[in-house]
N, C-alpha and C positions, 0 to 999 in steps of 0.2 A: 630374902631375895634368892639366896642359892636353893633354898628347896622350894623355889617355884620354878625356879629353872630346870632342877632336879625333876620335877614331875612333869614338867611340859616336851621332853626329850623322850621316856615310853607315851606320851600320847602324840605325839610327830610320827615316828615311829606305827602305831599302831594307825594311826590314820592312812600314813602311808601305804601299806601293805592292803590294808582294807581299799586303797584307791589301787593296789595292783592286782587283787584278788577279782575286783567286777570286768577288769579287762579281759579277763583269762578265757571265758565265753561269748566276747564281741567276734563276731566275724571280719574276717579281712576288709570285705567289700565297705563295708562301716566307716573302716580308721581310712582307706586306702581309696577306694573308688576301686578297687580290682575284681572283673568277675571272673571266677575258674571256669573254662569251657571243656565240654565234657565231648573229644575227638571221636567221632564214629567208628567202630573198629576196631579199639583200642586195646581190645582183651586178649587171652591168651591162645584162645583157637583163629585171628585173624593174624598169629604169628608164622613167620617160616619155622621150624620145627625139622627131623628128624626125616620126616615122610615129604614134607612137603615146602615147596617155596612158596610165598604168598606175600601178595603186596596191595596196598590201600591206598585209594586217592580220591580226589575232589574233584569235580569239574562245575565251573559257574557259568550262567548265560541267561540270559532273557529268554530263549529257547529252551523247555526240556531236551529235543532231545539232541540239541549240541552241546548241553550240558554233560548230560549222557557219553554224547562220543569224545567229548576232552577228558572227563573224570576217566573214560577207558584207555582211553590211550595214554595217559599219563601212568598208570596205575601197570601196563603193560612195560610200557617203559621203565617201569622202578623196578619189578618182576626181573626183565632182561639184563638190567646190568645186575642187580644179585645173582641170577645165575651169571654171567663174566665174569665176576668178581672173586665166586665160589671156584666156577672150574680154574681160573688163573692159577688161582692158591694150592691147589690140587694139582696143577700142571708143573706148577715152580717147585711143589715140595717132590711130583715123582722125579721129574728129570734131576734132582740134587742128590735121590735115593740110589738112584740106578745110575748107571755108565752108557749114556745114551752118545751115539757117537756124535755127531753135530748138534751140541745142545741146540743154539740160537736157529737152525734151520729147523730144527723139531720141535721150539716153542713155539714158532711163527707157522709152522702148517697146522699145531694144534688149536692155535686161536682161530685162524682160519676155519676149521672145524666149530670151532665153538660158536662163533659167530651164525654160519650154517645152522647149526642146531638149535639155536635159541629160535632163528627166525620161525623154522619149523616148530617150535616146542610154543611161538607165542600164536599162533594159531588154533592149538588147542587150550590155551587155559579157561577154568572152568570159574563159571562168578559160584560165591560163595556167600553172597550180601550186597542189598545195596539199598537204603535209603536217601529220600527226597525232599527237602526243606523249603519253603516258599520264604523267600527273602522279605525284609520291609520294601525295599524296593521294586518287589512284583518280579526279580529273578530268582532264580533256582538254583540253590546248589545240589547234586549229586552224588554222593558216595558210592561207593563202590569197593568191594575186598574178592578180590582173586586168586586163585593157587592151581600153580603146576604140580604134577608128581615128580618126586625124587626120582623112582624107578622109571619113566616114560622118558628122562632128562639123561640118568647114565644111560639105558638102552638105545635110545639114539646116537649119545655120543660115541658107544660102544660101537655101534653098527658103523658109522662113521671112520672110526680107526680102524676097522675090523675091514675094511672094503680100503682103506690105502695102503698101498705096496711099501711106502717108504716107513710108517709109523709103524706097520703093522711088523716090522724087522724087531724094535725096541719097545713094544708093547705086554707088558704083563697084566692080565685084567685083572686079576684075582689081587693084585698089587695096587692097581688104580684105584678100584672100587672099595680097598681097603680106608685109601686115604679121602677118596671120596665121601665116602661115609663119614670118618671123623670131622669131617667140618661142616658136615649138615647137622651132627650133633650139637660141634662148638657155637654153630652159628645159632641153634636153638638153645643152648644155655646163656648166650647171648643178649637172648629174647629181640632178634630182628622180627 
């Protein structure tokens, strides 16, 4: 009796393994119901990067091309506050660098500025992809990937400080654009 026991423990055992081994090739969707959807965009040159901001979105409608103008305007809108987001970071870390006299007066005409610039800078961005999908239900979705330049985004903002009286007192460019740079860097190793 004990060495039927004895042998029926490596063949448990090996059965087992053998029932873990065919799993190891089943797809998710199988065990799960889950299908991976593969995001339009997704890759590494529809990222903001170094050179450039760049933002990706969707817009759905029974219409193309109000498809179109949500997927763009959305996709603007994502664009817009990464650059606010960018220059804040940039604006908090110069005024904490330098001995600006009225910090809170000098962060609040810079956003003001920033704000200004973006408006101007979301006029110019430039599509860079866009794909079109017929839905089951006979709507559309719309993709769409965009990007500002870095340099077109400082140079304005630059132009900007550079024409007010007040900023232009506690301004060091060569300092801004320093720090400006480092976080279009971080922001690309980031992979926004």
């Amino acid at each position: 009796m004990k060495t039927t026991q004895l042998l029926l423990i490596p063949a448990l055992a090996v059965l087992t393994l053998a029932g873990c081994k065919s799993k190891k090739g089943t797809p998710v969707q199988k065990e799960t119901g889950a299908v991976e959807i593969t995001v339009p965009f997704s890759s590494k040159e529809y990222r903001s990067d170094e050179n450039y901001f760049r933002a990706k979105q969707v817009g759905k409608s029974p219409d193309l091309a109000t498809a179109k103008k949500i997927a763009f305007q959305n996709a603007r809108a994502e664009m817009a506050a990464n650059i606010q987001a960018t220059v804040k970071r940039v604006t908090d870390q110069y005024t904490n660098q330098r001995s600006v006299g009225n910090t809170q007066e000098y962060e609040n005409k810079f956003e003001e500025l920033t704000r200004e610039v973006v408006n101007m800078q979301m006029s110019n961005v430039k599509e860079i992809g866009e794909k079109i999908f017929k839905e089951p239900d006979n709507s559309y979705s719309y993709w769409i990937a965009i990007e500002a330049g870095k340099k077109e985004v400082f140079e304005k903002l630059d132009a900007k400080i550079s024409n007010d009286a007040k900023l232009k007192l506690d301004y060091d460019k060569q300092k801004f654009q320093q720090i400006f740079d480092a976080e279009m860097k971080k922001m690309a190793e980031e992979g926004k």
